[in-house]
LODO-956043 format. One record per residue (C-alpha): residue number from 1; y negated, z negated, x negated. Coordinates in steps of 0.001 Angstrom, whole numbers, plus 524288, in hexadecimal, padded with zeros to 5 digits. Layout:
REM residues N
[pt NUM,[Y,Z,X]]
...
END
This chain:
REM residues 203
[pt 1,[8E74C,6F7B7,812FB]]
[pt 2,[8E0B8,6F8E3,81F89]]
[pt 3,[8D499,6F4C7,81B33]]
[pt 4,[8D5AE,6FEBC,80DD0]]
[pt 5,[8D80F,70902,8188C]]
[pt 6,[8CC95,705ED,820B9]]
[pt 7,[8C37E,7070A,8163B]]
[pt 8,[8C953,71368,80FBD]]
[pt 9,[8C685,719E5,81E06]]
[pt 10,[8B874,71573,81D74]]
[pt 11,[8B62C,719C5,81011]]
[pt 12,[8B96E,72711,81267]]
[pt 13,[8B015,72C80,8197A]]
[pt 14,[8A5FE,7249E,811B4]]
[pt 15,[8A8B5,72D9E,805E7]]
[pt 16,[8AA28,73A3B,80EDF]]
[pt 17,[89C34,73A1D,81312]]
[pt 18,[899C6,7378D,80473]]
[pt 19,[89FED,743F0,800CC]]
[pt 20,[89899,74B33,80CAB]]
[pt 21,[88B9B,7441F,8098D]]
[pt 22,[88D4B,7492C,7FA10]]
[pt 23,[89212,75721,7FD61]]
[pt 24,[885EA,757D9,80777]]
[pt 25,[87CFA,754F7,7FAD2]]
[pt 26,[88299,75E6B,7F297]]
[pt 27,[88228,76986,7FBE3]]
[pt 28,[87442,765E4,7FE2B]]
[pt 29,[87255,765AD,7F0C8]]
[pt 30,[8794E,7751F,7F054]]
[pt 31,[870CD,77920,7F9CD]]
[pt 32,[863AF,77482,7F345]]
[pt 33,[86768,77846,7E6E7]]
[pt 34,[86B53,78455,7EB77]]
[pt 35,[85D70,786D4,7F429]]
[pt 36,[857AC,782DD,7E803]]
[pt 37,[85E90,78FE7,7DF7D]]
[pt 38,[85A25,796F0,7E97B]]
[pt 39,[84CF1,79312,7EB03]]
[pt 40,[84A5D,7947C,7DBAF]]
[pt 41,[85234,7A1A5,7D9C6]]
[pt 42,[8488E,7A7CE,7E5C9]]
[pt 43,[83A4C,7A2D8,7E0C2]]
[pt 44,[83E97,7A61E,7D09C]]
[pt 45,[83840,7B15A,7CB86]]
[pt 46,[838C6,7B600,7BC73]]
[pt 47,[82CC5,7B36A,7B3D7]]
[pt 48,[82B05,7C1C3,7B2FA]]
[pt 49,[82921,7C2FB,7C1FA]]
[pt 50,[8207F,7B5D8,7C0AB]]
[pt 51,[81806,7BADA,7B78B]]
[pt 52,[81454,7C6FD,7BEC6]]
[pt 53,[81090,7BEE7,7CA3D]]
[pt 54,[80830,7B772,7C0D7]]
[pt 55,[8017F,7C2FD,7BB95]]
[pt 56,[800D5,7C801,7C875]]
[pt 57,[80662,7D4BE,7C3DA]]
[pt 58,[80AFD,7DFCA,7CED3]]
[pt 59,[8185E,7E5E4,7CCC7]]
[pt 60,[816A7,7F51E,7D128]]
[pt 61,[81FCF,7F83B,7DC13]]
[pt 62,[82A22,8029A,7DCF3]]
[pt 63,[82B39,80AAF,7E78A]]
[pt 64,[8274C,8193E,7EDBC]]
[pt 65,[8198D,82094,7EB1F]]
[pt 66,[81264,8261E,7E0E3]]
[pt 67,[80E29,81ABC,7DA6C]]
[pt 68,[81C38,81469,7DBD6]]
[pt 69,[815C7,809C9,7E58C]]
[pt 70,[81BB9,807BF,7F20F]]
[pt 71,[8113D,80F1A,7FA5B]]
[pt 72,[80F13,81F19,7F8E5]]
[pt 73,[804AC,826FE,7FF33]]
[pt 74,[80A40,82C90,80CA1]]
[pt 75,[80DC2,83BB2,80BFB]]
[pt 76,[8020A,83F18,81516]]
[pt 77,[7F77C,83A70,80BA0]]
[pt 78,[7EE5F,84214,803B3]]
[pt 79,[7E54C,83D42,7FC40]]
[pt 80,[7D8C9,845C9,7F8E0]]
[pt 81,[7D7D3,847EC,7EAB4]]
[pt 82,[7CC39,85168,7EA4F]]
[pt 83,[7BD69,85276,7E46D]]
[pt 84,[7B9F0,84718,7EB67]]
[pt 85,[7C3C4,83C84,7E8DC]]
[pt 86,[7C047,8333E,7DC99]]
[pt 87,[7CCDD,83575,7D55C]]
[pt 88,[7C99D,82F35,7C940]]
[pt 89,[7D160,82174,7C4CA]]
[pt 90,[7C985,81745,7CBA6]]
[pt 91,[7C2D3,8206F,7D569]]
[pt 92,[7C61A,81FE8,7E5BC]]
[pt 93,[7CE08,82AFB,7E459]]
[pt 94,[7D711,823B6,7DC38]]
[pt 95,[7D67F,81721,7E4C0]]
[pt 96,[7D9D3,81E8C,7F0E0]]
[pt 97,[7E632,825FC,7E991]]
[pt 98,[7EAEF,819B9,7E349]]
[pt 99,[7EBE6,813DD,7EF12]]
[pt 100,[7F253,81C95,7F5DE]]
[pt 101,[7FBAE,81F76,7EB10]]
[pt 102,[7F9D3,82C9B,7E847]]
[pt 103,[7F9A7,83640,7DD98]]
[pt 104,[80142,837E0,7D0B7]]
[pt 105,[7FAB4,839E2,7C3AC]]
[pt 106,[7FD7A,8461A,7BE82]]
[pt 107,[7F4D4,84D7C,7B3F9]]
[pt 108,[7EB1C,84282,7B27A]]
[pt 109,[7E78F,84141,7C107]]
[pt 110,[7ED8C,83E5E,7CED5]]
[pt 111,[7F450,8484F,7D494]]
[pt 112,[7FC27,84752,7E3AC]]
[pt 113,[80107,85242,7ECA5]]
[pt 114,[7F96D,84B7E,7F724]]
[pt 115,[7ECE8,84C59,7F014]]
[pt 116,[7E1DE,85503,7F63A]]
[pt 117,[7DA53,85B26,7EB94]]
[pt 118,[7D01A,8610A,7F571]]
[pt 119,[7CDEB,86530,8027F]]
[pt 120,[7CD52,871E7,800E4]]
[pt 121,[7D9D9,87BE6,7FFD5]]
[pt 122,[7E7BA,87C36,805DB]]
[pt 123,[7EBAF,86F09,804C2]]
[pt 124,[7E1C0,86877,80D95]]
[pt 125,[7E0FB,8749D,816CE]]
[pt 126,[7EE07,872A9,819E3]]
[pt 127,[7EDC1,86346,81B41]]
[pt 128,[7E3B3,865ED,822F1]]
[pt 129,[7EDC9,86E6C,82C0F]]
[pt 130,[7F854,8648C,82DC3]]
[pt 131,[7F7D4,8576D,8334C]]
[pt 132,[7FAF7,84768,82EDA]]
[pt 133,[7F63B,84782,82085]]
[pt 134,[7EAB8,83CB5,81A29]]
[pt 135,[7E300,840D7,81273]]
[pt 136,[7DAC4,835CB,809C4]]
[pt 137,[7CDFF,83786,803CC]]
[pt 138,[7C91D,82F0E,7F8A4]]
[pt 139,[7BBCE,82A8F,7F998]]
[pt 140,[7B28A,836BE,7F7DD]]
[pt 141,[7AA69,8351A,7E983]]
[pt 142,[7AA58,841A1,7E267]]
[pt 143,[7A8FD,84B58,7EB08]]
[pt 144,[7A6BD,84DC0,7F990]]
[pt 145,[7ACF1,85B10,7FE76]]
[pt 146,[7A1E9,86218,803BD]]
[pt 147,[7A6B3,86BF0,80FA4]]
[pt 148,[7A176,871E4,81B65]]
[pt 149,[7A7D0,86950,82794]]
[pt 150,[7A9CC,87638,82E84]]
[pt 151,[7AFD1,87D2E,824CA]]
[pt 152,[7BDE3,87D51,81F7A]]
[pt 153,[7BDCB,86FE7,8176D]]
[pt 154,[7B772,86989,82243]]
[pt 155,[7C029,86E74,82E96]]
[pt 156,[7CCB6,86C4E,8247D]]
[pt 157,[7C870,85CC5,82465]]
[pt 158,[7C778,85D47,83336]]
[pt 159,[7D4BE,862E8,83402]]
[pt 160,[7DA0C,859E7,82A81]]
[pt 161,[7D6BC,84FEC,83389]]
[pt 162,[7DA30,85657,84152]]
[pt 163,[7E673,859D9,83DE3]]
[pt 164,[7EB1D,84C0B,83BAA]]
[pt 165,[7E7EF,84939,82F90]]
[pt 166,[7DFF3,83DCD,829B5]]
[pt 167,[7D471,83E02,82129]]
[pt 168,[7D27C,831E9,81997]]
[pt 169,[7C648,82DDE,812DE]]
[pt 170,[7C448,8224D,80C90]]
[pt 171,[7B542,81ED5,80BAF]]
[pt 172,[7A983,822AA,80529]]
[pt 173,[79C1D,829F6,80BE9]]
[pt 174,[7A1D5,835C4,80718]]
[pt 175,[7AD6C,835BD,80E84]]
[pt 176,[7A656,831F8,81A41]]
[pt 177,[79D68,83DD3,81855]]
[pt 178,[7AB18,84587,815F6]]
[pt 179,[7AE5E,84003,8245A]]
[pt 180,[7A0FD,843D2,828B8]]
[pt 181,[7A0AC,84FCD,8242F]]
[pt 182,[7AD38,856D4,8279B]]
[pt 183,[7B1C3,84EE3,8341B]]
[pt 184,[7A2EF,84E40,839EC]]
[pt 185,[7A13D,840E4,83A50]]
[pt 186,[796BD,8397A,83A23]]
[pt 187,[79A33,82C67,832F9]]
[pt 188,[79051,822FE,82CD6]]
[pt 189,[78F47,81764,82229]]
[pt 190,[78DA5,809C8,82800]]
[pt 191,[78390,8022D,8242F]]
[pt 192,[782C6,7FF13,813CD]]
[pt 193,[78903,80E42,81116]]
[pt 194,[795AA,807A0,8147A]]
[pt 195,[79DA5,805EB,8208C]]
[pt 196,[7AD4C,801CB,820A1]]
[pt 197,[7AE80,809B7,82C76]]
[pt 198,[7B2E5,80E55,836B7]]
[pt 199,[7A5F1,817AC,834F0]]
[pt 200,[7A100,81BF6,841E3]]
[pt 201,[79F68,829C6,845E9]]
[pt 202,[79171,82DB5,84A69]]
[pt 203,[78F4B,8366A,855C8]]
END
């Protein structure tokens, strides 16, 4: 009996740490199958989603601005819209007021509150009056407004300007004879007719 005893006490911890040793595997095997359902539930996608990766197709976002992209023109922006701008489909014009997301189509053509048909009349005299607006020019290629520097059209520019304003022109000789020509400047083509700037000012 003593010996029966002696050997029941040894054999019980024997099959103690074989429990423990067996419940250690299956909660390793819980957790990996478990990392595993995790891992394939994050990198699944549908076929539809697939597929437009594939094609390398671009979902249009929704958001704010006139084009429903996330981006809108800010509130101080004009964009001129007058004899010179290239408005038609695949001219500058265009370029400049797609990017900038402006414009609805009404009518058959573009149309914007913040569009300046011409320099001339109220609306630019009294831009001209205020301060902290941009206004943008498309590249100059149908028409180059032809003023006297000293007269109204010409001192309105240089008000435009000195009151705080900013005058943006985006390339092209003619806008550098614009520049020239109503802010008495002096600037000059680098060598080959074209120069990336900055364009130096001549004495």
């Amino acid at each position: 009996m003593a010996g029966f005893a002696v050997s029941g006490a040894e054999a019980s911890p024997t099959k103690q740490h074989a429990r423990s040793t067996r419940l250690q595997v299956l909660s390793l095997l819980a957790a990996t199958s478990l990392c595993v359902s995790i891992f394939v539930a994050l990198s699944w996608q549908s076929p539809e989603s697939s597929s437009v990766a594939l094609l390398g197709t671009w979902e249009h976002p929704h958001g704010i601005g006139i084009d429903k992209e996330p981006w809108s023109a800010p509130a101080n922006l004009w964009l001129y819209w007058g004899s010179t701008t290239n408005r038609r489909f695949t001219g500058s014009g265009e370029v400049v007021r797609h990017i900038f997301k402006m414009g609805n189509i009404e009518g058959g053509e573009w149309r914007d509150p913040r569009f300046l048909r011409s320099i001339h009349g109220p609306l630019f005299r009294g831009m001209s009056q205020k301060c902290c607006s941009t206004l943008l020019f498309p590249p100059m290629e149908w028409d180059f407004p032809v003023e006297s520097p000293s007269k109204s059209i010409g001192q309105r520019l240089r008000s435009f300007v000195a009151n705080g304003n900013a005058l943006v022109l985006t390339g092209g000789i003619l806008d550098m004879e614009f520049i020239n020509r109503y802010f008495y400047y002096q600037l000059e083509n680098g060598d080959g007719n074209f120069a990336a700037g900055p364009l130096p000012r001549l004495p």
